[in-house]
C-alpha positions as semicolon CSV with decimal commas, in nm:
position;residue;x (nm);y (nm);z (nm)
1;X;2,408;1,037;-2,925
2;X;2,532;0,932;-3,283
3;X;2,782;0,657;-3,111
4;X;2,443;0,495;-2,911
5;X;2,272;0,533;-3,202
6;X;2,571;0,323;-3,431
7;X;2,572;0,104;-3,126
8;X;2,217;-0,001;-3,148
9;X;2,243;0,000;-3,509
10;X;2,495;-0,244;-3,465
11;X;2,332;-0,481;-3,245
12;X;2,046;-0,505;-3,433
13;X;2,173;-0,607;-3,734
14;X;2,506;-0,755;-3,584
15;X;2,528;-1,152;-3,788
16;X;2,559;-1,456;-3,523
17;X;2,804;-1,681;-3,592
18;X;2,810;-1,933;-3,822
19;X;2,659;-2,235;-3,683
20;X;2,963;-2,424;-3,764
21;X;3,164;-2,310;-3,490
22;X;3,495;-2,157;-3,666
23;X;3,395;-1,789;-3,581
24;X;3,291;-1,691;-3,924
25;X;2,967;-1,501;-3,929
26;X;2,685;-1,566;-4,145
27;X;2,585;-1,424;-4,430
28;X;2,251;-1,507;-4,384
29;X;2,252;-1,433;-4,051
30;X;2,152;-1,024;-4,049
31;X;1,816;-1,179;-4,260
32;X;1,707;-1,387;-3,951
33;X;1,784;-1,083;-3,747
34;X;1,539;-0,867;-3,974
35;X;1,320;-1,221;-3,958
36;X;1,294;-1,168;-3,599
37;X;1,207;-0,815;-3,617
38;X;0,948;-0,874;-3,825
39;X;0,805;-1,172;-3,655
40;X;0,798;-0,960;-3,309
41;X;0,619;-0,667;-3,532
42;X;0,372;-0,858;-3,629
43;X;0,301;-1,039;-3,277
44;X;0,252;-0,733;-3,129
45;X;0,020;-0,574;-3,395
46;X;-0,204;-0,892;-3,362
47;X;-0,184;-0,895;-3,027
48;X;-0,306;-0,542;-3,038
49;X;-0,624;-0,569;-3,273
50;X;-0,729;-0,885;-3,108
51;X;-0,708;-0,673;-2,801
52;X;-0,941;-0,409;-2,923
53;X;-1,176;-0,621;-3,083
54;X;-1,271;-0,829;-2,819
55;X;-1,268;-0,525;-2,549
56;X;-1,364;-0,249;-2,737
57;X;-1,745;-0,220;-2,511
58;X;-1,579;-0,227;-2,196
59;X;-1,266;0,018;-2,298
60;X;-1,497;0,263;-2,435
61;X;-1,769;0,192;-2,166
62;X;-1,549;0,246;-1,829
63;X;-1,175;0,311;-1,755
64;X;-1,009;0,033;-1,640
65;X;-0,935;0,075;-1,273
66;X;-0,580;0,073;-1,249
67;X;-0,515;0,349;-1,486
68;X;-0,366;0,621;-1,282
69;X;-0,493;0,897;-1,538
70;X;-0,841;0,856;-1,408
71;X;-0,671;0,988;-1,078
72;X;-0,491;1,271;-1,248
73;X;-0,774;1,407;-1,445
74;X;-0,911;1,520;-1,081
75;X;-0,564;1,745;-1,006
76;X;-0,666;1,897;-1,338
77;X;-0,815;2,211;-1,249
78;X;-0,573;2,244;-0,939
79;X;-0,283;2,224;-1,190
80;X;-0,432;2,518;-1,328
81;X;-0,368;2,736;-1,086
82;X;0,016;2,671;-1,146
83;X;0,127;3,074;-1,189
84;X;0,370;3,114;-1,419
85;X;0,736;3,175;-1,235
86;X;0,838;3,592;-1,245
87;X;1,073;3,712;-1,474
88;X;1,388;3,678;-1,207
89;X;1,296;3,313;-1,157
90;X;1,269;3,256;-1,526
91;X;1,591;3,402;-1,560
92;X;1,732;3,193;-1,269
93;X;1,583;2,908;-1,483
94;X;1,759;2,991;-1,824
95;X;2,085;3,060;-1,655
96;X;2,103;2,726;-1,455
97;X;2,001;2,527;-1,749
98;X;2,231;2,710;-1,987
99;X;2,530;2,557;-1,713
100;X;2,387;2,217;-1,703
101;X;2,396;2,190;-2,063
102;X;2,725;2,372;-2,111
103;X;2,864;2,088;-1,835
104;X;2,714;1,797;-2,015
105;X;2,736;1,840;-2,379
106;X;3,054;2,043;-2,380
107;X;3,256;1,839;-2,100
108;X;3,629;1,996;-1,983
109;X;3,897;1,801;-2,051
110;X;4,187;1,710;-1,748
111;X;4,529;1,818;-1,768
112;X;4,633;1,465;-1,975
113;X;4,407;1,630;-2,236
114;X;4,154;1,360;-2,194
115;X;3,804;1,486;-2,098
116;X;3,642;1,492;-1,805
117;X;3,317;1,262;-1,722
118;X;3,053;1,553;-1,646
119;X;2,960;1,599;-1,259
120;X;2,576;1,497;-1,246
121;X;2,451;1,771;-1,013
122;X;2,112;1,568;-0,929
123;X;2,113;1,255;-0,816
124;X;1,775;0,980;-0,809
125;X;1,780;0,578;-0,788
126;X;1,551;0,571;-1,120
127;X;1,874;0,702;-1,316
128;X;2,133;0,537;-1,113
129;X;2,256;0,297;-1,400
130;X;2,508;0,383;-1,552
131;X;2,390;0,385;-1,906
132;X;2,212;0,720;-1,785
133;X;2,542;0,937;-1,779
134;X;2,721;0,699;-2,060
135;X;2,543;0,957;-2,327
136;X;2,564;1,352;-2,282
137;X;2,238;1,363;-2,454
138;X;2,056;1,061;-2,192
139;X;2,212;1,238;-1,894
140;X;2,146;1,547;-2,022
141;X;1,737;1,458;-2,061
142;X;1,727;1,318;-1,676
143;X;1,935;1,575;-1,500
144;X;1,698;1,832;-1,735
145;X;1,369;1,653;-1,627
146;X;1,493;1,655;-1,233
147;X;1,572;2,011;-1,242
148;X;1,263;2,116;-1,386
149;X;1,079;1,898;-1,137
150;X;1,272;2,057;-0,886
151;X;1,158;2,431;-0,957
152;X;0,818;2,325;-1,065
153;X;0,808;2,165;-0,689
154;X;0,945;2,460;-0,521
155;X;0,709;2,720;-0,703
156;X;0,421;2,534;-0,555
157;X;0,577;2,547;-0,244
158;X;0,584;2,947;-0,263
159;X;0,223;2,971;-0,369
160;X;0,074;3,219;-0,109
161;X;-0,239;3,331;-0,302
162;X;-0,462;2,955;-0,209
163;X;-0,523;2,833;0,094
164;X;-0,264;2,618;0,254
165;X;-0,435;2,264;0,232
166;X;-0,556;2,352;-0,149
167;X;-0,136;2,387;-0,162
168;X;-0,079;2,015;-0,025
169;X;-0,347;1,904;-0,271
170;X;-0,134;2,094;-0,566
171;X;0,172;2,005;-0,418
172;X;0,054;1,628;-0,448
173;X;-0,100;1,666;-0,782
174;X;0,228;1,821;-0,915
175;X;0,449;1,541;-0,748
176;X;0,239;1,303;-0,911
177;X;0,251;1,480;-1,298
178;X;0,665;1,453;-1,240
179;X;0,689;1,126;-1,191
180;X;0,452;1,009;-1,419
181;X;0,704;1,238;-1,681
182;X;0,974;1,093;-1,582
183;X;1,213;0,997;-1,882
184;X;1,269;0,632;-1,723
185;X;0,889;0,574;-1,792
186;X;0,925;0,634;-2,160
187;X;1,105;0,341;-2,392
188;X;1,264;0,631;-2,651
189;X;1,446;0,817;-2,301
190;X;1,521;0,511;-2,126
191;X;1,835;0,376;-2,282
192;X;1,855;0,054;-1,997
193;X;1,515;-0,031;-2,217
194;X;1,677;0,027;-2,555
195;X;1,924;-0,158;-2,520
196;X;1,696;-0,456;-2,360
197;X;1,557;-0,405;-2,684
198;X;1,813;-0,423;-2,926
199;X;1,964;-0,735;-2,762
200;X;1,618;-0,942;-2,766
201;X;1,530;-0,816;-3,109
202;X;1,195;-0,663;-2,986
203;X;1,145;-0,980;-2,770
204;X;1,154;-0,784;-2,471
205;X;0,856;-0,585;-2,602
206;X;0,660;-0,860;-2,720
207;X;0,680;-0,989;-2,329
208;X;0,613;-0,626;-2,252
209;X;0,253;-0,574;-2,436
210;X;0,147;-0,906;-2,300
211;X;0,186;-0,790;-1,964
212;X;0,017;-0,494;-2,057
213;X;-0,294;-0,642;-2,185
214;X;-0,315;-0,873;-1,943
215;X;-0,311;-0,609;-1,689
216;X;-0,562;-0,386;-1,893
217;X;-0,791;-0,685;-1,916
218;X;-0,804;-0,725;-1,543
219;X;-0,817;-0,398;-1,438
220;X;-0,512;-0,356;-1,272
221;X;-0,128;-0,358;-1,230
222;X;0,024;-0,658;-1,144
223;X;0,283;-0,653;-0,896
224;X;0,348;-1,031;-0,834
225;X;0,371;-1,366;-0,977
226;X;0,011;-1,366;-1,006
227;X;0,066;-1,797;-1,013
228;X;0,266;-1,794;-0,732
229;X;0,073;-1,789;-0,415
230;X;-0,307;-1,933;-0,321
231;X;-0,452;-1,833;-0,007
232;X;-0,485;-2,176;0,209
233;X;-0,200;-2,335;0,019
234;X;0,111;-2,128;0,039
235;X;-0,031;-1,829;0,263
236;X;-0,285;-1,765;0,504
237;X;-0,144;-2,168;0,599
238;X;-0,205;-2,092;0,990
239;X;-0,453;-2,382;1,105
240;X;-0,813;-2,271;1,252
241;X;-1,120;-2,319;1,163
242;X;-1,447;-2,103;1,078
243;X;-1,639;-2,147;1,408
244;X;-1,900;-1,810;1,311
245;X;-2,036;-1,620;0,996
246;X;-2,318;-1,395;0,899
247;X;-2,384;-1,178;0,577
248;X;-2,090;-0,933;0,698
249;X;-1,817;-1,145;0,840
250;X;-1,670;-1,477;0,915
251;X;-1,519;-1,546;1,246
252;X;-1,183;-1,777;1,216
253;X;-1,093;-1,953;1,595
254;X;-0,693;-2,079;1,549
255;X;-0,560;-2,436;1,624
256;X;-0,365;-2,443;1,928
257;X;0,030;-2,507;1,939
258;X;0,041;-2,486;2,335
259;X;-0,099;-2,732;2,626
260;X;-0,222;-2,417;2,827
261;X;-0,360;-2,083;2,712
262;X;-0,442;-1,771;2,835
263;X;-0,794;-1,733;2,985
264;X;-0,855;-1,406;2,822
265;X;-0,872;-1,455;2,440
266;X;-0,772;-1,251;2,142
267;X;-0,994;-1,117;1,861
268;X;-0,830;-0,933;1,558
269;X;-0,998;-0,700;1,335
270;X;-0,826;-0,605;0,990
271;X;-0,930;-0,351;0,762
272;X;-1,161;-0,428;0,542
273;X;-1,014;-0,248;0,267
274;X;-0,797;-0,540;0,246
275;X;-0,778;-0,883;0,321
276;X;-0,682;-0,995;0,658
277;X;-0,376;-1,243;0,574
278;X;-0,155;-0,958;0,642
279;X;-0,111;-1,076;0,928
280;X;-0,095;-1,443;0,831
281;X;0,141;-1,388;0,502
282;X;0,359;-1,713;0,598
283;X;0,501;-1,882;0,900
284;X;0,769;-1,696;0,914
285;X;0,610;-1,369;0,910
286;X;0,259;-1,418;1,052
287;X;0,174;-1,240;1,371
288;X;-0,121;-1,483;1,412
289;X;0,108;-1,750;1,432
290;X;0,310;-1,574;1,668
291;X;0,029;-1,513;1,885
292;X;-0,043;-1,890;1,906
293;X;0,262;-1,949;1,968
294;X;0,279;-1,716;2,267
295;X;-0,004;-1,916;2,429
296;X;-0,299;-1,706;2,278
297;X;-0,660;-1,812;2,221
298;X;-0,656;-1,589;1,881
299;X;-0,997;-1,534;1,669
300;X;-0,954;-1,293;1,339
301;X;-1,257;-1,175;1,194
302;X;-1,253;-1,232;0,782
303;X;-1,463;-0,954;0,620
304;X;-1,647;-1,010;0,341
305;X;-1,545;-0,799;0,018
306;X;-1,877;-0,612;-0,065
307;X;-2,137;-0,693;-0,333
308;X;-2,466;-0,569;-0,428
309;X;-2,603;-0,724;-0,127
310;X;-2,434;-0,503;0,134
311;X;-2,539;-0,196;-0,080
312;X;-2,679;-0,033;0,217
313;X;-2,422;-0,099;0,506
314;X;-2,299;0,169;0,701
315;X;-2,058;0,237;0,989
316;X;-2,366;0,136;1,235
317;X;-2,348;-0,202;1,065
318;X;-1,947;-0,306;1,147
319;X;-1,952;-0,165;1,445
320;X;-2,231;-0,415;1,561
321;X;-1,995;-0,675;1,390
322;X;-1,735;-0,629;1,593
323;X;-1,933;-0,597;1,919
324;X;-2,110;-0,940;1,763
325;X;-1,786;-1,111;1,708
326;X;-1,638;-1,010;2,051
327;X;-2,011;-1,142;2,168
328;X;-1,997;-1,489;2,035
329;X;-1,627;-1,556;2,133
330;X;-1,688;-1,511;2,493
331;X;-2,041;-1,711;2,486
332;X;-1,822;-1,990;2,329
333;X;-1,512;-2,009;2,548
334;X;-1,773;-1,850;2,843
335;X;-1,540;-1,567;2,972
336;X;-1,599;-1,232;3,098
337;X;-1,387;-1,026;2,864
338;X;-1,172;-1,029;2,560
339;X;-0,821;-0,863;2,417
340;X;-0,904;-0,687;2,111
341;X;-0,690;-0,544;1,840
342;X;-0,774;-0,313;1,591
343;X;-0,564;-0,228;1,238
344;X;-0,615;0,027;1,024
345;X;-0,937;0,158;0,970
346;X;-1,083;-0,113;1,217
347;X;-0,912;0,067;1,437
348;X;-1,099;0,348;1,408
349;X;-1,394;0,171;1,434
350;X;-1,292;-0,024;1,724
351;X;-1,297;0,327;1,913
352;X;-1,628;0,386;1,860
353;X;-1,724;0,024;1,966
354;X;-1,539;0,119;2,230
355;X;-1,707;0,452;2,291
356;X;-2,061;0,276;2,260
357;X;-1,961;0,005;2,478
358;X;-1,884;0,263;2,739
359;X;-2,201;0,463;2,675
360;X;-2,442;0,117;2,730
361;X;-2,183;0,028;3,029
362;X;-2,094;-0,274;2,892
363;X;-1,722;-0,175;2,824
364;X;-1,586;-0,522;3,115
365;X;-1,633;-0,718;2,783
366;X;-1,292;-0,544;2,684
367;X;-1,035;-0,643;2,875
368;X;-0,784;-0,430;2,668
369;X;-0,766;-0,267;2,303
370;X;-0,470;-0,264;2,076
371;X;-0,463;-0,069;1,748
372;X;-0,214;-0,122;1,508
373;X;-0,125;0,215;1,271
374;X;-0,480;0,344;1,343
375;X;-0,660;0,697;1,337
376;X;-0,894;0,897;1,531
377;X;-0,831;1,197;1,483
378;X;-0,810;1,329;1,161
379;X;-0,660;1,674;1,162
380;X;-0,339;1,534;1,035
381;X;-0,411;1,233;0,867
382;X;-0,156;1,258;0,585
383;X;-0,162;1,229;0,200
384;X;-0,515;1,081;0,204
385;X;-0,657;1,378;0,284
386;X;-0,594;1,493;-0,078
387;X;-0,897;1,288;-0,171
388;X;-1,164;1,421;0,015
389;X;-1,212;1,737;-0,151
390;X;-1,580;1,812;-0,334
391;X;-1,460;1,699;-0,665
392;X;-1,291;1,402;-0,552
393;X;-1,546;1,262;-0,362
394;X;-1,797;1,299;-0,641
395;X;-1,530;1,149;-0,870
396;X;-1,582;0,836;-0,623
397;X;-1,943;0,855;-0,605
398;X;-1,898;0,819;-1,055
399;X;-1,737;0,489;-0,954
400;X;-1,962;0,328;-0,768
401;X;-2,214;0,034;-0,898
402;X;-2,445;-0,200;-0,767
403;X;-2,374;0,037;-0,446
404;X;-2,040;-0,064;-0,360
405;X;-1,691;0,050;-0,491
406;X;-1,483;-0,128;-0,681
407;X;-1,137;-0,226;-0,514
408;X;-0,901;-0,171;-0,794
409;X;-1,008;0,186;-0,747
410;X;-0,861;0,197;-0,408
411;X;-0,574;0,039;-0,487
412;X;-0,456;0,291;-0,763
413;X;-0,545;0,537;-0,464
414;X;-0,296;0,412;-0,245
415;X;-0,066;0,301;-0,544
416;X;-0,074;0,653;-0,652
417;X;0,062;0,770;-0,286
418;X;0,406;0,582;-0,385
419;X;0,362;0,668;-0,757
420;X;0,741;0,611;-0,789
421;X;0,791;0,262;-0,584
422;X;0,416;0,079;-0,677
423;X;0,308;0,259;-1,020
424;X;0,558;0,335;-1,230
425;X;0,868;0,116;-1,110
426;X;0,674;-0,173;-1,247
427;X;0,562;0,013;-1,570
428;X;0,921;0,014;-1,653
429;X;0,970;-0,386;-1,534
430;X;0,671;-0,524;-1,675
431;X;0,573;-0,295;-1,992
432;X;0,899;-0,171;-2,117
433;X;1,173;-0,430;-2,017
434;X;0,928;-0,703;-2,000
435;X;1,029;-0,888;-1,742
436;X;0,897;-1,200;-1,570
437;X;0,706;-1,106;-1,243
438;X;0,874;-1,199;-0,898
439;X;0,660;-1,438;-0,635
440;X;0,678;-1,137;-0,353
441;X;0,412;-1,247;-0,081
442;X;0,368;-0,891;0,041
443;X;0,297;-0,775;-0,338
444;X;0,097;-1,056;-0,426
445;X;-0,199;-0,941;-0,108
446;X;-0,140;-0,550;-0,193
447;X;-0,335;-0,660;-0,504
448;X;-0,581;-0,916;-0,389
449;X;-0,810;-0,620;-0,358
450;X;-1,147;-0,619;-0,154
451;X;-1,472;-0,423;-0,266
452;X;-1,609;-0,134;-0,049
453;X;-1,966;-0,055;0,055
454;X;-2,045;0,240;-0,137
455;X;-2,275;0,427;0,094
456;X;-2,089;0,385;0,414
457;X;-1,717;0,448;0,191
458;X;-1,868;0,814;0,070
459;X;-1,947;0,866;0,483
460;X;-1,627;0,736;0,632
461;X;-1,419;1,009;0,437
462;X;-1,670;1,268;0,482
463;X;-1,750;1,209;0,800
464;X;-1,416;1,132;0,957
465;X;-1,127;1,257;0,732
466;X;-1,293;1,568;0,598
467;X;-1,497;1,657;0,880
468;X;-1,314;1,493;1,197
469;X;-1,632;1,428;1,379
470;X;-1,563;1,149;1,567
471;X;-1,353;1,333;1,842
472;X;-1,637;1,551;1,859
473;X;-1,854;1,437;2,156
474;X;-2,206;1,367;2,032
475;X;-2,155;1,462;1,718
476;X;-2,146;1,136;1,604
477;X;-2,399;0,774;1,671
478;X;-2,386;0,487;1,647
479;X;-2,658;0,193;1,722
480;X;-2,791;0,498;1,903
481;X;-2,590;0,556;2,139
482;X;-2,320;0,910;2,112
483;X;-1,976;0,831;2,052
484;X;-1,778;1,003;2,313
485;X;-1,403;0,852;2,291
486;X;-1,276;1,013;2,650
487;X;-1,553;0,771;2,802
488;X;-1,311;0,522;2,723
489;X;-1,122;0,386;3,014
490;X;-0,998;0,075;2,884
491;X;-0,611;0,010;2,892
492;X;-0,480;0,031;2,542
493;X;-0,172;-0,040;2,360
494;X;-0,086;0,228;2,079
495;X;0,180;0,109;1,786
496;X;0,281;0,398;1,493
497;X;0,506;0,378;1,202
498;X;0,817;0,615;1,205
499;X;0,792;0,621;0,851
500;X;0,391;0,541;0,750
501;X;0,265;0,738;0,501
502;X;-0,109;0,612;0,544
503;X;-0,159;0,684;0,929
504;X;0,103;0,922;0,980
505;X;0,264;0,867;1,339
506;X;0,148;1,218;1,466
507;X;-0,179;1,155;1,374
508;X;-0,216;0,812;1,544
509;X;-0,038;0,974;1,820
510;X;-0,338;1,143;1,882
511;X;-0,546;0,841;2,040
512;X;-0,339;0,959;2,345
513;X;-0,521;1,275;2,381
514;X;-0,885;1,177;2,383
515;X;-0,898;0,819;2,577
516;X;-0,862;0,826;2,970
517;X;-0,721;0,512;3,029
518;X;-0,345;0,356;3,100
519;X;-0,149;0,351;2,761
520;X;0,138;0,296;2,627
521;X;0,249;0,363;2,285
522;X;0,505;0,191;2,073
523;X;0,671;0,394;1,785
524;X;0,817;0,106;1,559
525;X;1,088;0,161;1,268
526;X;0,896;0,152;0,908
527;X;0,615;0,230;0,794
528;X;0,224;0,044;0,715
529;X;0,265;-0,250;0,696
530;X;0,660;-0,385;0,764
531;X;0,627;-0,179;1,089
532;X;0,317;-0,388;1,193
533;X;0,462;-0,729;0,986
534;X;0,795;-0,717;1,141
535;X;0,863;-1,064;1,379
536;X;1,133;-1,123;1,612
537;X;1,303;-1,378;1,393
538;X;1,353;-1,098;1,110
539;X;1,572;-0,926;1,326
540;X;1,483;-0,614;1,125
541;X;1,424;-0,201;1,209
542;X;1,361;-0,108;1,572
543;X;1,105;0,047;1,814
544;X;1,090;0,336;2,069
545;X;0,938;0,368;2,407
546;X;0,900;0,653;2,624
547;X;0,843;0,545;2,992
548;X;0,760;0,883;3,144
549;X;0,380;0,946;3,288
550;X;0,397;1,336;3,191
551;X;0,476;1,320;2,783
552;X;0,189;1,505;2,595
553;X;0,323;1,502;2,276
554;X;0,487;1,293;2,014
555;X;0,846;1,509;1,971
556;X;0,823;1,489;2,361
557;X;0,824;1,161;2,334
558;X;1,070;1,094;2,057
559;X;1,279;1,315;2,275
560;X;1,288;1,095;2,531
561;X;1,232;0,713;2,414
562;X;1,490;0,440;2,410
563;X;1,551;0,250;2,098
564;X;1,491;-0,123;2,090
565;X;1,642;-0,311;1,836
566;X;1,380;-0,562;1,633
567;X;1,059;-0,633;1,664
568;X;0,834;-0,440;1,941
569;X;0,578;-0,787;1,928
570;X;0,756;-0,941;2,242
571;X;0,713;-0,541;2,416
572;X;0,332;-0,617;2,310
573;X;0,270;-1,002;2,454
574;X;0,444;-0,858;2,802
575;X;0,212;-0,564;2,833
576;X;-0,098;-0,833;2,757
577;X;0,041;-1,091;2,999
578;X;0,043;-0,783;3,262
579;X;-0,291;-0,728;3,278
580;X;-0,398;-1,089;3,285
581;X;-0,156;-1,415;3,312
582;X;-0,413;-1,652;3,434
583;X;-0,417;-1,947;3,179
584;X;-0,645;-2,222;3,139
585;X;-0,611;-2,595;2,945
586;X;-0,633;-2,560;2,555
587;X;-0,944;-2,849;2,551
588;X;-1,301;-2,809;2,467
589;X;-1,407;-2,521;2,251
590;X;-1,024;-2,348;2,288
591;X;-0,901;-2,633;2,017
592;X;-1,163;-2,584;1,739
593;X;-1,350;-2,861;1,577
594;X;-1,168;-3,099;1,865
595;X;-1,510;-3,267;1,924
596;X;-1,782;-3,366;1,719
597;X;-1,995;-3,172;1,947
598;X;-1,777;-2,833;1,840
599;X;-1,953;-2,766;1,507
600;X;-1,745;-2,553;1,282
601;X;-1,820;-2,438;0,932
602;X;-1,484;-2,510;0,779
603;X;-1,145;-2,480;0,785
604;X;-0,962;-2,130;0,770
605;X;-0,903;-1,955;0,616
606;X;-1,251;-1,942;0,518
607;X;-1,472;-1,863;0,197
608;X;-1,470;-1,492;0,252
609;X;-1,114;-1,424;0,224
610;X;-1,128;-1,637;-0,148
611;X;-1,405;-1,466;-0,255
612;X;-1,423;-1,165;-0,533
């Protein structure tokens, strides 16, 4: 500790050499190093009070939404339960530590008599530099913080006297309190950020606080070059135009690259938790463009992000969207039926359009149904389900304004459910080493965040994740009509992530259990997003298929499947070829805004997708 500390000492007042050039330092030179001190001092101090003064209302007024302590005041009274560990544990405790200090600060020496570098016995990627074991005292703070995590983790894990999903919850909430502890998030116990320190002359932090109050300004942490990317310049590029809109949605039609198309055409619906480029990040990487490619008619539906003016939208209300959108596009290219594809929570809904489609026997308009990483079933629906508790919800309902919910709230949600990778990874980059942001496509639409409807937000989780109602016959309506989801007949195309976090695999697994017609699931390497965003030309992860009629459940399956290497999209244009091949000229209405008697509103990728 005292040779990091001389070291430091050193660099900060180490003289530069004289600026003539023969090696000779400068006298005057350990001044301008205290000069820059000083000058970095004061920056930041300004920086500060001009902060405060012109935000004082609205930090005093509301917490700015991408605070993640707002999140872990709710595990508050959960963390209370925390018993304290019996005496044998404690003494289990004491004795372990006692060794790991012992091992660290009192090192063996070898048989040449020189001593031996101390055997770390935890290892994690946060302390993986090597200026984290250069130090007894440094590696003896992380290898003390991951042990303690490590007990703290596994007496939550014994807890027997709650009930068991109160013990996720905790289990969660604990997880969460370690790693926002962690000694890498602090600039005294980080020495990677000392040192960044010492050798900019409290440059580094200067960068650092900017960051910061940029980020507390706007609400939110930035991920990305936030300069880097505009939607309709350098993503969301494909070429389409805005053929449909109402108060809800805009409906995008896609330019043509082939001569001939399929008859049947496809209509996309994202989540509207998010913006629907997703699937459009680039060329490289866009399925939409891919789809075009394959000789698909392709319409994506562009939600809007919710204002005062969709205060009172509900589930009723999307799920006429969709069956409006699939509506228009086969009055406008005048066919029977459609392909649909639903991601993510439009997903979900898609299988109660589905359901209500059945019910008023109008379910031909669906020629087949694709959901990407979707849910119906809720029993196991993962780490979300720690949010749906009493408290939490009417943490959510404090949120709300002008009846919808801001989206910076729901990203520190799902930030918070990869603490580690998405929260405090980049409070180490961007607050405490100050470093310049990277232009990261994927990053930069994980932040463009979209607003909720309030009213119909507060229903979806009670109604679906906390309650599970919709594979309840009956139990649920929609435009008046009971949502049964084993009415549905319709041959669908089921894709998991192996490793997604958001809609676990076994829980979209379980669309095979209530529909009744031909599937065929697809479990693809990764997780969320990359194991939806992953296009033949990446060459990257794999997927599984199981080709057996009698597999009822998913370790069955995973039992039996053959890996695939790469991407499971050309798997997914087969099966949609296979239920309809018949193609048709790509004139008329099938190239958008061809004619002047095609009127369009404008060119994708629309106003909704831009707006805030």
């Amino acid at each position: 500790m005292l040779e990091a500390q001389a070291r430091w000492t050193e660099m900060m007042f180490a003289p530069l050499a004289d600026a003539s050039g023969d090696g000779k330092k400068s006298s005057t030179a350990p001044m301008a190093d205290l000069q820059k001190w000083a000058e970095n001092t004061t920056r930041m101090q300004t920086m500060w009070v001009e902060f405060c003064q012109n935000h004082a209302l609205e930090a005093t007024g509301e917490m700015m939404a991408g605070d993640p302590a707002k999140w872990f005041a709710m595990f508050e009274n959960w963390a209370a339960q925390l018993p304290f560990a019996d005496p044998a544990e404690q003494q289990r405790w004491w004795a372990e530590s006692a060794q790991l200090w012992q091992a660290l600060v009192l090192p063996g020496a070898n048989e040449a008599g020189e001593k031996d570098e101390p055997a770390l016995p935890r290892e994690d990627r946060r302390f993986a530099d090597p200026r984290w074991r250069e130090q007894p005292v440094v590696a003896l703070i992380h290898q003390t913080y991951l042990l303690l995590s490590e007990r703290v983790m596994a007496m939550v894990e014994k807890m027997d006297h709650v009930d068991p999903g109160k013990r996720e919850q905790l289990k969660f909430a604990t997880q969460a309190m370690a790693e926002a502890l962690s000694p890498a998030n602090f600039a005294a116990t980080n020495p990677i950020v000392l040192d960044r320190i010492m050798e900019t002359r409290g440059e580094s932090l200067v960068k650092g606080m900017e960051n910061l109050l940029r980020d507390l300004q706007k609400g939110q942490l930035t991920h990305s070059d936030p300069e880097a990317f505009e939607v309709g310049k350098n993503i969301a590029t494909t070429p389409g135009q805005v053929v449909y809109e109402t108060d809800l949605f805009q409906l995008i039609q896609y330019t043509p690259t082939t001569d001939k198309v399929l008859s049947v055409p496809l209509v996309i619906f994202p989540p509207w938790i998010n913006r629907f480029y997703i699937l459009d990040l680039n060329e490289k990487k866009s399925f939409v463009k891919w789809a075009v490619d394959q000789g698909l008619s392709v319409f994506m539906v562009s939600w809007k992000s919710a204002d005062a003016s969709l205060k009172d939208v509900v589930w009723d209300d999307y799920i006429a969207a969709q069956i409006e959108a699939i509506d228009h596009v086969r009055k406008r290219l005048k066919v029977e039926n459609v392909h649909t594809i639903g991601y993510c929570v439009a997903g979900t809904t898609l299988a109660a359009t589905l359901a209500v489609l059945a019910d008023r026997k109008d379910i031909d308009k669906v020629k087949s149904a694709t959901f990407f990483t979707a849910q119906i079933d809720f029993s196991d629906a993962g780490e979300l389900l720690h949010f749906i508790g009493n408290q939490q919800m009417a943490a959510i309902q404090s949120l709300e304004r002008d009846g919808f919910l801001d989206g910076r709230y729901m990203a520190a949600t799902f930030n918070l459910l990869r603490g580690k990778d998405l929260i405090w990874n980049y409070v180490v980059r961007n607050y405490l080493l100050g470093e310049d942001y990277t232009a990261f496509d994927l990053l930069h639409w994980n932040g463009d965040v979209t607003n909720l409807p309030a009213k119909w937000h507060r229903a979806y989780l009670q109604d679906l994740y906390r309650d599970n109602l919709l594979v309840q016959p009956g139990k649920l309506k929609a435009l008046g009509h009971p949502i049964d989801l084993t009415k549905v007949k319709v041959p669908t195309y089921v894709q998991a992530g192996k490793e997604d976090h958001i809609a676990p695999a076994t829980s979209v697994w379980k669309i095979t259990e209530h529909f009744s017609g031909p599937m065929r699931f697809v479990l693809a390497g990764s997780g969320h997003i990359a194991g939806v965003v992953n296009p033949p030309g990446a060459n990257k992860y794999q997927y599984w298929i199981n080709e057996a009629d009698d597999v009822e459940t998913l370790e069955e399956f995973r039992a039996g499947a053959t890996e695939h290497p790469g991407s499971w999209w050309p798997d997914w244009i087969d099966w949609i070829r296979a239920h309809d091949d018949e193609e048709t000229t790509a004139t008329g209405k099938r190239h958008p805004g061809k004619t002047k008697a095609d009127k369009i509103i404008e060119p994708a990728p629309g106003r909704y997708v831009k707006s805030r």
